[in-house]
KOLVORO-730947 format. One record per residue: residue in three letters; y, z, x of N, C-alpha, C, O in turn. Coordinates in pm, whole numbers, padded with zeros to 5 digits, always signed. Layout:
BEGIN
AlaYZXYZXYZXYZX ...
***
This chain:
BEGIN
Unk+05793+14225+15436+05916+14229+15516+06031+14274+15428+06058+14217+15322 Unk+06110+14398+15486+06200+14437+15393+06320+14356+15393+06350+14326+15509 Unk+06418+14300+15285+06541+14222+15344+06689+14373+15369+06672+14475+15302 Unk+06793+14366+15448+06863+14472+15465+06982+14427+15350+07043+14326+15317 Unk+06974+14566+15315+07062+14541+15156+07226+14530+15219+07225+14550+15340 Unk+07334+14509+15175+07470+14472+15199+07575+14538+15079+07586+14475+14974 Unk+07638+14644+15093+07668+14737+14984+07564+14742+14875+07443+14731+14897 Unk+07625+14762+14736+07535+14810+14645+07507+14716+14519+07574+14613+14515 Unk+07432+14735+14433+07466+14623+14311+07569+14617+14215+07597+14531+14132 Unk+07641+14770+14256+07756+14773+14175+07865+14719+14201+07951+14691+14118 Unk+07873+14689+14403+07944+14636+14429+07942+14579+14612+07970+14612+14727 Unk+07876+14452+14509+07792+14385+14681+07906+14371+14768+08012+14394+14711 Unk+07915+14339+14902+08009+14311+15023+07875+14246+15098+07755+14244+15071 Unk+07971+14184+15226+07857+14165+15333+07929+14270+15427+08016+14355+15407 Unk+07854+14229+15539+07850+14401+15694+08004+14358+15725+08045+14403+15832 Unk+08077+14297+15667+08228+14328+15702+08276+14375+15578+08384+14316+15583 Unk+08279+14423+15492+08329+14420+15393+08401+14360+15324+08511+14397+15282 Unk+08309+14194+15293+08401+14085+15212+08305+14127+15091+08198+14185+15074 Unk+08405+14062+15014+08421+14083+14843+08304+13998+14819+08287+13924+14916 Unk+08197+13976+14707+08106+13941+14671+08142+13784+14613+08067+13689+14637 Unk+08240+13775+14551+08332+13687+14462+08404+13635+14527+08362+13529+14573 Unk+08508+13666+14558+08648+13642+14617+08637+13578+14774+08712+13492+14819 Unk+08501+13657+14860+08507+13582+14935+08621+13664+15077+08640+13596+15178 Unk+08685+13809+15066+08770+13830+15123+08766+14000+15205+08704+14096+15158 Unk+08819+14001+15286+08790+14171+15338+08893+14219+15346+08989+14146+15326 Unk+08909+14318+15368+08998+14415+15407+09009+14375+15532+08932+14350+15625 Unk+09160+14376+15505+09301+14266+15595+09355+14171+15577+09468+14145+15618 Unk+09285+14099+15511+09253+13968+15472+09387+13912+15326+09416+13795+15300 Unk+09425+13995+15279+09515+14008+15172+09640+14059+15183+09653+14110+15295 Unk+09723+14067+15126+09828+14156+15120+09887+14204+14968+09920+14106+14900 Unk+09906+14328+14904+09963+14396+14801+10049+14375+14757+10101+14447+14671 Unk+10121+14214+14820+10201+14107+14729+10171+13981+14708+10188+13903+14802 Unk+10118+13929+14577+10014+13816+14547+10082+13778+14469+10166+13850+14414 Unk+10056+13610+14434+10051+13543+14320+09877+13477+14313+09806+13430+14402 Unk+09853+13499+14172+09775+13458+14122+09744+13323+14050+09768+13321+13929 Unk+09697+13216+14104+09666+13074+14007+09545+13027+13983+09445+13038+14054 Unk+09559+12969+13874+09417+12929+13818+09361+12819+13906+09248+12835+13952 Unk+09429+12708+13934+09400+12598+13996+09365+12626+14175+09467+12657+14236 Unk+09269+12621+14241+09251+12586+14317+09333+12529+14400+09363+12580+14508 Unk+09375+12423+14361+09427+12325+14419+09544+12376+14404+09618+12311+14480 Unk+09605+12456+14350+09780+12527+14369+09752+12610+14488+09863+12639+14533 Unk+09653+12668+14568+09692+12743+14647+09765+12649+14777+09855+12686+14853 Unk+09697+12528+14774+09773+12466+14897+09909+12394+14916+09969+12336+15007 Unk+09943+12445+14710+10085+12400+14736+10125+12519+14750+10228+12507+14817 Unk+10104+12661+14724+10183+12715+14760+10159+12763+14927+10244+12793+15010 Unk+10041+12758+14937+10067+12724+15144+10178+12678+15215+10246+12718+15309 Unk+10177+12555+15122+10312+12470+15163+10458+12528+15117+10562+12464+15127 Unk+10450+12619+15081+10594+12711+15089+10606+12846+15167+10706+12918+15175 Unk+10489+12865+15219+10473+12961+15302+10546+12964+15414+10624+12869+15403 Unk+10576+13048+15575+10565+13029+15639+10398+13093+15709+10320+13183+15676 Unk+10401+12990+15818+10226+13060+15882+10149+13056+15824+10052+13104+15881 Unk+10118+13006+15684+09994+13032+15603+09875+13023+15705+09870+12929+15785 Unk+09801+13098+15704+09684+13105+15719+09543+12974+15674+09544+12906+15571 Unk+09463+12969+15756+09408+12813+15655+09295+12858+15536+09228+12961+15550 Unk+09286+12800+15458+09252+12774+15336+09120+12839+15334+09047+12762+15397 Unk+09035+12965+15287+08920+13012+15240+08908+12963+15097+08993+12946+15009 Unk+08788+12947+15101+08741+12909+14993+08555+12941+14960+08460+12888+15018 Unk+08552+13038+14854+08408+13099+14824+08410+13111+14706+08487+13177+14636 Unk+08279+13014+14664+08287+12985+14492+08426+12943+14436+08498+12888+14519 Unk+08471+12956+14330+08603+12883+14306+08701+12964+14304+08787+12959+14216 Unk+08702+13043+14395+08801+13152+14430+08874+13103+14633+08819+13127+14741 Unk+09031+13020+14599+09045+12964+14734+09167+13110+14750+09192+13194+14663 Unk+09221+13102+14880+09321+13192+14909+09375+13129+15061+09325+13056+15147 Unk+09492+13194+15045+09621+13184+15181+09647+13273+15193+09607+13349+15104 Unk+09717+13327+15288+09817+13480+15341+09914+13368+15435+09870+13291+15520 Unk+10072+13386+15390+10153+13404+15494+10271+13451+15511+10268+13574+15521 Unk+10400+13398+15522+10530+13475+15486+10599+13396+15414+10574+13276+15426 Unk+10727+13447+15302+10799+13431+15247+10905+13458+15241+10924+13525+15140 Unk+11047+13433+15331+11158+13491+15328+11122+13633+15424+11191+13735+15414 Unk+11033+13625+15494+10953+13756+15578+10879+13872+15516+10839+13969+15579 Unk+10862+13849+15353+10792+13852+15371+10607+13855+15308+10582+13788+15208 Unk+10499+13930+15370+10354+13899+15350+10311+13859+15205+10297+13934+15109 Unk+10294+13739+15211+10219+13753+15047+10078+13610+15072+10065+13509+15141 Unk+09993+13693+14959+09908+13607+14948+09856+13502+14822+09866+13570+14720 Unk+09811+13381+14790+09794+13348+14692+09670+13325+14687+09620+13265+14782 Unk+09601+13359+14594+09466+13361+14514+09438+13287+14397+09464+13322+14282 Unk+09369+13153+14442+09337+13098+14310+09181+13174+14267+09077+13204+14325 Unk+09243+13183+14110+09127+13257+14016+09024+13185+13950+08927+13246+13904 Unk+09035+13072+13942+08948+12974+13849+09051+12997+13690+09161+13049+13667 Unk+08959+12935+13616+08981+12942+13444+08960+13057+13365+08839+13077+13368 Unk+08997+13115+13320+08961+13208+13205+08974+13349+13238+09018+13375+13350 Unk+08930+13479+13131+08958+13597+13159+08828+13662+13253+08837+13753+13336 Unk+08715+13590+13213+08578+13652+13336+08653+13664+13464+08672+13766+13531 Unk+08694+13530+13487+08734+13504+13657+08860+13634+13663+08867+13726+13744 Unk+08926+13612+13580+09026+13725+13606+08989+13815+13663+09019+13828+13782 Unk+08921+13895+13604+08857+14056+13588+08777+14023+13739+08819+14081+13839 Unk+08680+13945+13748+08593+13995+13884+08740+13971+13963+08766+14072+14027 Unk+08840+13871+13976+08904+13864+14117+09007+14031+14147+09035+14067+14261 Unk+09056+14127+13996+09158+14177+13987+09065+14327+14051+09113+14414+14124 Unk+08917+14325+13996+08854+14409+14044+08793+14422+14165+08721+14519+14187 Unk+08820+14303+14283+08766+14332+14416+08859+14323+14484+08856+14375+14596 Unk+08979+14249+14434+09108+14272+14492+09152+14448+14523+09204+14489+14627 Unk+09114+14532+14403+09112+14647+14408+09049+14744+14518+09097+14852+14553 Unk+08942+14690+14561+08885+14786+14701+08969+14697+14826+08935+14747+14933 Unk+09054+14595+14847+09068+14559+14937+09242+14610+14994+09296+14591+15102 Unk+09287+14673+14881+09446+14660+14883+09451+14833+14816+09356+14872+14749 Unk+09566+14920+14844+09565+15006+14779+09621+14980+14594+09729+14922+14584 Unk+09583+15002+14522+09640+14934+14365+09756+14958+14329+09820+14896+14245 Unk+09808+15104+14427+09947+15155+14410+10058+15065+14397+10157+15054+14325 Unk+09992+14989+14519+10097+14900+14566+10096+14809+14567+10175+14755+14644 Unk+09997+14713+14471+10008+14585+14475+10142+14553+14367+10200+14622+14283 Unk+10157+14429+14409+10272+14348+14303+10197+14221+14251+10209+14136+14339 Unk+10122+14169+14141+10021+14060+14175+10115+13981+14038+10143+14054+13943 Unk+10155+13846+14035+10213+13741+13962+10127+13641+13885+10079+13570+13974 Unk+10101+13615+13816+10041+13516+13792+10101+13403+13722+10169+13410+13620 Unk+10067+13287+13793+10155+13167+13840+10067+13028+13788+09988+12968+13861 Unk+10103+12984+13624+09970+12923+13573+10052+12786+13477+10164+12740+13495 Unk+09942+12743+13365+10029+12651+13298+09968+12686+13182+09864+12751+13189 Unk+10011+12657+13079+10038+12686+12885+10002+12593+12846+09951+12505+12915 Unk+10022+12587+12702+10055+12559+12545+10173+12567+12534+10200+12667+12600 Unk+10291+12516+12482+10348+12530+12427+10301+12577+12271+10215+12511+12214 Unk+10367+12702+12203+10336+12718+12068+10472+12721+12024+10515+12617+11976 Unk+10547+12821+12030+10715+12783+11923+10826+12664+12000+10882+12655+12109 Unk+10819+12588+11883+10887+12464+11842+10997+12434+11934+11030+12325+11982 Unk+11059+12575+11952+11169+12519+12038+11141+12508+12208+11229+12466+12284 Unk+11018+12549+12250+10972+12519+12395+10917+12360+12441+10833+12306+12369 Unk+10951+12313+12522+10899+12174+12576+10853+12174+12710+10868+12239+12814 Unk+10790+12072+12666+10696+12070+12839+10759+12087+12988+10859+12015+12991 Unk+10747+12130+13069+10848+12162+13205+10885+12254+13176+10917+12315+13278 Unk+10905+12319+13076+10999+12486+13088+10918+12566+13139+10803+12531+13165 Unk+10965+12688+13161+10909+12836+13210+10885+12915+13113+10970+12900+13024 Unk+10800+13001+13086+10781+13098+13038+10759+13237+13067+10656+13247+13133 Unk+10819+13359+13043+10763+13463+13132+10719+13584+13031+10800+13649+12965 Unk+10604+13601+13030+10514+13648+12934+10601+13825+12958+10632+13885+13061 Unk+10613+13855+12838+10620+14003+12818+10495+14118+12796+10481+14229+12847 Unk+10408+14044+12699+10275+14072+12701+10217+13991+12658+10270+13880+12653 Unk+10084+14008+12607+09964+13899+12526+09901+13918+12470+09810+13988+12517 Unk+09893+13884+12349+09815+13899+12221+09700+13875+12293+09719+13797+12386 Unk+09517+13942+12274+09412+13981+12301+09354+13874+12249+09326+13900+12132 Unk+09317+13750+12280+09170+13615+12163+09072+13643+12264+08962+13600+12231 Unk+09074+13713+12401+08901+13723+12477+08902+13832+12464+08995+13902+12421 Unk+08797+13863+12498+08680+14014+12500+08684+14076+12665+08664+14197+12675 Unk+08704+14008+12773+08695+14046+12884+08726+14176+12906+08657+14268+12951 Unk+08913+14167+12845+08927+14349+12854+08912+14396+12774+08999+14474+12736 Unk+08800+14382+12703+08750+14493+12579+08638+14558+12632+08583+14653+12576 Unk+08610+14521+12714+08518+14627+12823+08557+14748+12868+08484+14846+12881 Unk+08710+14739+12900+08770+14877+12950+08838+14916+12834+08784+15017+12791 Unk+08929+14882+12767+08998+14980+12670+08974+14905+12484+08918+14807+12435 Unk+09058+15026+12435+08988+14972+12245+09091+14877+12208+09201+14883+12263 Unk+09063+14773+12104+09115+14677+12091+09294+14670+12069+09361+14571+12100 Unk+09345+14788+12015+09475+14801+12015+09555+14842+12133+09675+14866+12127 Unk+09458+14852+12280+09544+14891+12316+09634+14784+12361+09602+14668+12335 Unk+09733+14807+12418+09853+14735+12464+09840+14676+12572+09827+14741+12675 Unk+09838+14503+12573+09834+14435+12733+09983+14395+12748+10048+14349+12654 Unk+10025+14411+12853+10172+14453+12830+10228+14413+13015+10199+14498+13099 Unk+10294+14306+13052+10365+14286+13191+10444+14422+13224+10487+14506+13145 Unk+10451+14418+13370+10574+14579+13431+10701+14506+13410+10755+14397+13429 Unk+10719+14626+13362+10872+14572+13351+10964+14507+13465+11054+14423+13465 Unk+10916+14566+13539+11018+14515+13720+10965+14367+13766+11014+14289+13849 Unk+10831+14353+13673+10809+14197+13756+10861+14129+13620+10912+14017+13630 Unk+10852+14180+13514+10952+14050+13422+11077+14037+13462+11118+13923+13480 Unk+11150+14130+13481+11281+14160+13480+11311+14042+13652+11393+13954+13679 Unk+11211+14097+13718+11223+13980+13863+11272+13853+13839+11378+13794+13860 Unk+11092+13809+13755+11120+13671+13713+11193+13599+13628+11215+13478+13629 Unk+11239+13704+13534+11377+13632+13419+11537+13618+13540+11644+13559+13525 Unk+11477+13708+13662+11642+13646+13740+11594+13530+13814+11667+13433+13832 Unk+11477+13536+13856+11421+13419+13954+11435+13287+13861+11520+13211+13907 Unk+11392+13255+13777+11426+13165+13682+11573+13094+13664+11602+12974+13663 Unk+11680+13243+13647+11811+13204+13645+11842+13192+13730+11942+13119+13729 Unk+11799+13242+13874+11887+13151+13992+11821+13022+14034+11885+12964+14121 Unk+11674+12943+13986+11667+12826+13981+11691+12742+13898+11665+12622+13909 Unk+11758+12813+13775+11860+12739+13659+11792+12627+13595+11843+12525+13547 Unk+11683+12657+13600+11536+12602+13465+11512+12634+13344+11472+12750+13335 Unk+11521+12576+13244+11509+12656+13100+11386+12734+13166+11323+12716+13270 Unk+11377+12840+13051+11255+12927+13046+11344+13044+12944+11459+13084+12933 Unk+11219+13068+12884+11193+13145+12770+11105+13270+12829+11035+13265+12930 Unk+11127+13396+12733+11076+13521+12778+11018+13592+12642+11089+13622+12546 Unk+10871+13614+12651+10822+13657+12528+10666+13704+12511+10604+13759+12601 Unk+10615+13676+12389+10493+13712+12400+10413+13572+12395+10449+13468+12340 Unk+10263+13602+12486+10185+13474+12549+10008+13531+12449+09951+13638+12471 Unk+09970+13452+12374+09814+13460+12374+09763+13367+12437+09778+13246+12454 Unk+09648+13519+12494+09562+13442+12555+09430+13453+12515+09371+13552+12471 Unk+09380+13312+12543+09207+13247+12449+09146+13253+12517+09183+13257+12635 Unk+08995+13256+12476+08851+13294+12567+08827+13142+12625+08747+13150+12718 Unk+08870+12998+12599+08855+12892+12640+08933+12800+12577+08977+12849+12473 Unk+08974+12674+12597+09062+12576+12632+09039+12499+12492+09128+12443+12427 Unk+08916+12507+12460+08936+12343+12325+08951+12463+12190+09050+12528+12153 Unk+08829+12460+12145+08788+12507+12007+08850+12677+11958+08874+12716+11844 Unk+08863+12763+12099+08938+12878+12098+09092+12882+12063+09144+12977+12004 Unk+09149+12789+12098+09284+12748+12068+09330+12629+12024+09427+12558+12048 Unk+09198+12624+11923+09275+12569+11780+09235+12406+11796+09287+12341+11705 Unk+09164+12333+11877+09182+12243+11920+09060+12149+11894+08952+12152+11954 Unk+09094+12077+11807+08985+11967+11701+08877+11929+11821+08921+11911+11935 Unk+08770+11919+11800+08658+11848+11881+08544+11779+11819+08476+11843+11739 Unk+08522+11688+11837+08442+11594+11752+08306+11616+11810+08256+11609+11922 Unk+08256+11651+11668+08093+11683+11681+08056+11876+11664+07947+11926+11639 Unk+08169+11939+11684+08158+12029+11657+08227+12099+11576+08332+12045+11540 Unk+08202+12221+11527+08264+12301+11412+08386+12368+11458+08398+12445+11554 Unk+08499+12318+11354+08607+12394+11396+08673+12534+11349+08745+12507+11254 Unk+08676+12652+11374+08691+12762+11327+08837+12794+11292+08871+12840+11184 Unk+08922+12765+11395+09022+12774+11384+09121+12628+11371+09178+12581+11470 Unk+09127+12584+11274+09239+12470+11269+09401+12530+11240+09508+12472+11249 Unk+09379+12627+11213+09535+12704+11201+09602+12765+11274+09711+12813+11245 Unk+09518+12775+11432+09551+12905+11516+09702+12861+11556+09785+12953+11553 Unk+09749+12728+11595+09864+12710+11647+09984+12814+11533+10045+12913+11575 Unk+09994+12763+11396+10061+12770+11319+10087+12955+11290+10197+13009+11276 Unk+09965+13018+11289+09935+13117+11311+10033+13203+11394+10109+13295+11369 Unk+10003+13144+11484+10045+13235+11607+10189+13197+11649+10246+13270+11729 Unk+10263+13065+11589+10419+13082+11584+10450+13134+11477+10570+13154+11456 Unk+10346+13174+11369+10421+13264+11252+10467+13386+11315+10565+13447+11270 Unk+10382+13439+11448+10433+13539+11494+10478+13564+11591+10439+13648+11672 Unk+10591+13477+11597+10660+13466+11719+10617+13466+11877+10686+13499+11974 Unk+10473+13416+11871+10386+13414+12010+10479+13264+12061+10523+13176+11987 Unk+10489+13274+12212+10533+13108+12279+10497+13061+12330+10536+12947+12356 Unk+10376+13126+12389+10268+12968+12430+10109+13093+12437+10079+13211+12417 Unk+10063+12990+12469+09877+13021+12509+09831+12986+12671+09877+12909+12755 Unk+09737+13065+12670+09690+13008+12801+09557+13153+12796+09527+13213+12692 Unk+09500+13179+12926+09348+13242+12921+09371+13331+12977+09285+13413+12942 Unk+09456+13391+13071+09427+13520+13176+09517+13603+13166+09515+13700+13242 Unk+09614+13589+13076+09734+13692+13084+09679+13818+13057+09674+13909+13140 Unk+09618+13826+12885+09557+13936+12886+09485+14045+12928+09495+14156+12875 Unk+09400+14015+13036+09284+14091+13099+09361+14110+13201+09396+14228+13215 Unk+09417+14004+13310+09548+14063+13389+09622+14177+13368+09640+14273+13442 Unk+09674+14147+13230+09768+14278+13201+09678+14417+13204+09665+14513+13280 Unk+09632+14383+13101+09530+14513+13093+09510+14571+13195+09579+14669+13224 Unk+09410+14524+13277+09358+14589+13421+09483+14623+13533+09487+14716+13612 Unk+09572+14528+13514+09649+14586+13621+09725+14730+13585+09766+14810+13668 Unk+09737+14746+13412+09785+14884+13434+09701+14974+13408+09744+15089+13418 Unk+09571+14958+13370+09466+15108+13431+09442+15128+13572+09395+15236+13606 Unk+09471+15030+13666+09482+15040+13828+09590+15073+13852+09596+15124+13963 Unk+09703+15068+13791+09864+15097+13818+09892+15005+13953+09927+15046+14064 Unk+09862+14851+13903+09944+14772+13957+10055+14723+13890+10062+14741+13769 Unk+10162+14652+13962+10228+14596+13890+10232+14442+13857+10261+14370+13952 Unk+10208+14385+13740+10158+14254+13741+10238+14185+13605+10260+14249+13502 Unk+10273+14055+13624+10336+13966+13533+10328+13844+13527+10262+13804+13623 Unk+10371+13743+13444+10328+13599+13452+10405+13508+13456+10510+13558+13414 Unk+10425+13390+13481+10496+13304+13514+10447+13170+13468+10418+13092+13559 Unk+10432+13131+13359+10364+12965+13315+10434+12861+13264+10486+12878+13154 Unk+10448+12753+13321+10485+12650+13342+10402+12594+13148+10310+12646+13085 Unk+10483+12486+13117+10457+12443+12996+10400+12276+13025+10482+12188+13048 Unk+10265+12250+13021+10215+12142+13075+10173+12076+12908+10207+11957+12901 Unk+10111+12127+12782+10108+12088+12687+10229+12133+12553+10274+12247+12547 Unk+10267+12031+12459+10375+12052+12342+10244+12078+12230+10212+11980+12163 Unk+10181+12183+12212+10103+12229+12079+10142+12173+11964+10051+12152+11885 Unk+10265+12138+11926+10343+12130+11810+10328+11990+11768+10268+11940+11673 Unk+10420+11922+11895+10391+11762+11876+10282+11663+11943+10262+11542+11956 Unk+10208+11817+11985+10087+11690+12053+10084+11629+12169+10012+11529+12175 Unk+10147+11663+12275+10215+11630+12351+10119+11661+12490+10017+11729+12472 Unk+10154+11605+12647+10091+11645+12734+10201+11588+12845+10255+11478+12832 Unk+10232+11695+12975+10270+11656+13100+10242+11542+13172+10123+11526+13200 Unk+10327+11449+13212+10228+11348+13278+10192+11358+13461+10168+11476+13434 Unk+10184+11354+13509+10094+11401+13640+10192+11445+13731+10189+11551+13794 Unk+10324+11310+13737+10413+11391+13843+10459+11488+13790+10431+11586+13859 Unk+10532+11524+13676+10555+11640+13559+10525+11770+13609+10607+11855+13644 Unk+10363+11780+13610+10268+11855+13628+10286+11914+13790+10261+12027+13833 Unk+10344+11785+13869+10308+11819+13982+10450+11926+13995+10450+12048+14013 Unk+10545+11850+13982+10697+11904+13991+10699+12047+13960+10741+12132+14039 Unk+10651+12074+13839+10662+12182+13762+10576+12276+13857+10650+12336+13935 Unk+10457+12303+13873+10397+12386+13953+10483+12417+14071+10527+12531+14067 Unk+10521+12341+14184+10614+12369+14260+10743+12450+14245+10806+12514+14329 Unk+10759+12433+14131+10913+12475+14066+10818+12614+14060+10842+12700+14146 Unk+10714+12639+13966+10658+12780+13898+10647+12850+14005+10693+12964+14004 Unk+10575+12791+14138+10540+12862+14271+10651+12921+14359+10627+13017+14432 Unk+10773+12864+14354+10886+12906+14432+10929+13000+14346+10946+13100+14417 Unk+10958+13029+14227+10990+13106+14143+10926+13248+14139+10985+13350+14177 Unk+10792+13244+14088+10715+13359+14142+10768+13399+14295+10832+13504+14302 Unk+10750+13337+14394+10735+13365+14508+10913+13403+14597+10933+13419+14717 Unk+11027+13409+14468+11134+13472+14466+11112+13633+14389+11157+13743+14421 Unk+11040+13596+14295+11034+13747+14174+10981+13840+14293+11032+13950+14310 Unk+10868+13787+14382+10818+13901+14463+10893+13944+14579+10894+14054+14634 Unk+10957+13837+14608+11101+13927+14699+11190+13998+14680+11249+14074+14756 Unk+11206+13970+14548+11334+14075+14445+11249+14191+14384+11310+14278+14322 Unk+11132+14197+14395+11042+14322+14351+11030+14414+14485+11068+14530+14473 Unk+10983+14374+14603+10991+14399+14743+11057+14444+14818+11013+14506+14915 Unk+11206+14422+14793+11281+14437+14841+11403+14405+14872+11370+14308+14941 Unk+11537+14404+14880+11656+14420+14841+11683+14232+14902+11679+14189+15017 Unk+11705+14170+14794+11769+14055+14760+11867+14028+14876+11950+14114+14845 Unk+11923+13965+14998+12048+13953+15030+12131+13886+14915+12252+13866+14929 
***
């Protein structure tokens, strides 16, 4: 018995043309997104929507579509790390024209230079390369680098919610403990210096997806930038405590979800 195949292996769909990953078809999205790692942020930012749409969810990839100030945007949680990145930025790609996406990504950090503390903003300019994800598409120097029009968004979105936040360069690590520097008992530590390291060079926080984000969105010629909330103090050891955490995301989500109206279209 033959089974009937559903696109190709290069790039499965089912007979509607939903995404293999993502879980999503054509319509289903819109070419103004924020991007979060957490799952569980898409339903706060639902809750700033108008109309959101209800909650899909396939593998750990959840999503919303609704309006914002009028208008369409969608949020896409990505999971952890730069893998998840890359499959969501690459099926997002057959579903949306790439011309025209505006995609944000709306996450939480490290604090690395001294003078950042937990609750602030950060809005990544570019990101030093610690995963391999986008070393698949281009050679190691090349440049992962935010559009200028979505930093420039979010450094005003920031100032008209009158939140510290800092604007700079973000590394990003292939994983959470031992990649960024971070003692673990029972295993070998490679990097015990990376923090120190990387405020020698004026990097201001860490986190996992900026890089491959950047990357890919400008060999697609999208426009894409970041927005991360500071949930750990690298320096002093430090951690958000839950309402903190909660506050702050809310704050990060309205913020993004101003940058894409001021990217979109003319501010009243």
């Amino acid at each position: 018995m033959c089974s009937k195949s559903l696109g190709t292996s290069d790039a499965p769909t089912d007979e509607g043309g939903r995404q293999y990953h993502i879980g999503l078809a054509p319509g289903e999205v819109t070419p103004s997104m924020l991007l979060v790692g957490d799952p569980d942020r898409v339903e706060k930012g639902a809750g700033l929507l108008e109309n959101p749409s209800p909650l899909k969810s396939h593998r750990e990839y959840t999503s919303t579509t609704g309006l914002y100030k009028g208008k369409p945007v969608t949020v896409l949680g990505t999971g952890i790390g730069s893998d998840n990145t890359e499959i969501a930025l690459v099926e997002i790609s057959r579903l949306i024209d790439p011309g025209e996406a505006v995609l944000i990504r709306v996450g939480s950090s490290g604090a690395i230079a001294d003078h950042i503390q937990v609750g602030n903003l950060v809005v990544s300019t570019g990101a030093l390369r610690l995963e391999s994800t986008s070393l698949a598409y281009v050679e190691p120097g090349f440049p992962a680098v935010a559009h200028h029009e979505v930093v420039q968004a979010l450094i005003e979105a920031c100032e008209k919610a009158g939140r510290p936040s800092h604007v700079g360069l973000t590394a990003s690590a292939c994983g959470f403990y031992g990649p960024q520097g971070r003692p673990v008992e029972g295993l070998p530590h490679l990097f015990p210096d990376r923090v120190e390291k990387l405020a020698a060079q004026r990097i201001l926080n860490m986190e996992m997806e900026c890089s491959t984000l950047f990357t890919l969105a400008t060999l697609f010629g999208m426009k894409a930038g970041a927005l991360c909330t500071v949930f750990a103090d690298r320096n002093a050891n430090t951690f958000l405590d839950e309402q903190g955490r909660r506050d702050a995301e809310i704050l990060a989500l309205t913020v993004g979800l101003e940058a894409l109206v001021r990217i979109t279209h003319e501010t009243p």
